[in-house]
C-alpha positions in Angstrom: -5.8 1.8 17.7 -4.2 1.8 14.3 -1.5 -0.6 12.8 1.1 0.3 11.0 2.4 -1.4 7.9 5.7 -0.7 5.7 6.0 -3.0 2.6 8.9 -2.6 -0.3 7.3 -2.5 -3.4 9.1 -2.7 -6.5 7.8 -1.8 -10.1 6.6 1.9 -9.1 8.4 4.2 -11.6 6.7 8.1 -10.9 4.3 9.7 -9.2 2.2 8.0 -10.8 2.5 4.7 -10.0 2.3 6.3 -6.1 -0.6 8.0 -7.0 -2.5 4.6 -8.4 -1.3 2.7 -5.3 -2.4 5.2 -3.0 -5.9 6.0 -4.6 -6.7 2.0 -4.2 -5.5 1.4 -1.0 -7.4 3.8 0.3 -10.7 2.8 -1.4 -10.4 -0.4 1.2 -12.2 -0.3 4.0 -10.3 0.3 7.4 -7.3 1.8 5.5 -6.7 5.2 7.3 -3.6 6.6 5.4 -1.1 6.0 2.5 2.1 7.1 1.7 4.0 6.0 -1.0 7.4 6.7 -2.4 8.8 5.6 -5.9 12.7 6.3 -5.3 12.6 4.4 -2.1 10.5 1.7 -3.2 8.3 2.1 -0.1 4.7 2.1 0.6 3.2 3.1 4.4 -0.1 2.3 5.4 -2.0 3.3 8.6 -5.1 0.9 9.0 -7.8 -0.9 11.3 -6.8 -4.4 11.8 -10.0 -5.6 12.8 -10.9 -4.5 9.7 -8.6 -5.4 7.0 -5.6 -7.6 6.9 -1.7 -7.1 5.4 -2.5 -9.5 3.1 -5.2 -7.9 1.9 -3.4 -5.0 1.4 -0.7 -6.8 -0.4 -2.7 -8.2 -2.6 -4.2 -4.9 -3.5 -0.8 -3.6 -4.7 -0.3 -7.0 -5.8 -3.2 -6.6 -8.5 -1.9 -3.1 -9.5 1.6 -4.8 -11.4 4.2 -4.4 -8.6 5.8 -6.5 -6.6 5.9 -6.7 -2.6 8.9 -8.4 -1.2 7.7 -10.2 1.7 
C-alpha cells in the first residue's frame, strides 16, 4: 500500500520549477506519482515506504533550491 505525502514548498515560480521537481522525484526509487503546483506552493507524492523515506524526498526538493516547511 502507498503513502501519501503533502509538503509546502516554497521557491517554485512556473511550470517549470514543477516540472524539475516532478521529473526528480520520480527518478527515486519507490516514488509512484507527483503532483506539483507553483501557485499553491504544494507538492503531492504517492510512494512505497518500505522503499523510500519523507526525508528522502525532502531532501530531493531540498537539493533542487526550494524550501520545504516542515
Amino acid at each position: 500500500m502507498a503513502d501519501t505525502l503533502q509538503l509546502k514548498v516554497s521557491g517554485m515560480t512556473c511550470g517549470g520549477c514543477e516540472s524539475a521537481v516532478t521529473r526528480t522525484l520520480q527518478r527515486v526509487d519507490g516514488v509512484e506519482e507527483v503532483t506539483a503546483s507553483h501557485s499553491a506552493g504544494l507538492v503531492g507524492i504517492r510512494f512505497d515506504a518500505t522503499k523510500v523515506t519523507p526525508a528522502v524526498l525532502k531532501e530531493k526538493i531540498e537539493s533542487l533550491g526550494y524550501d520545504v516547511a516542515p
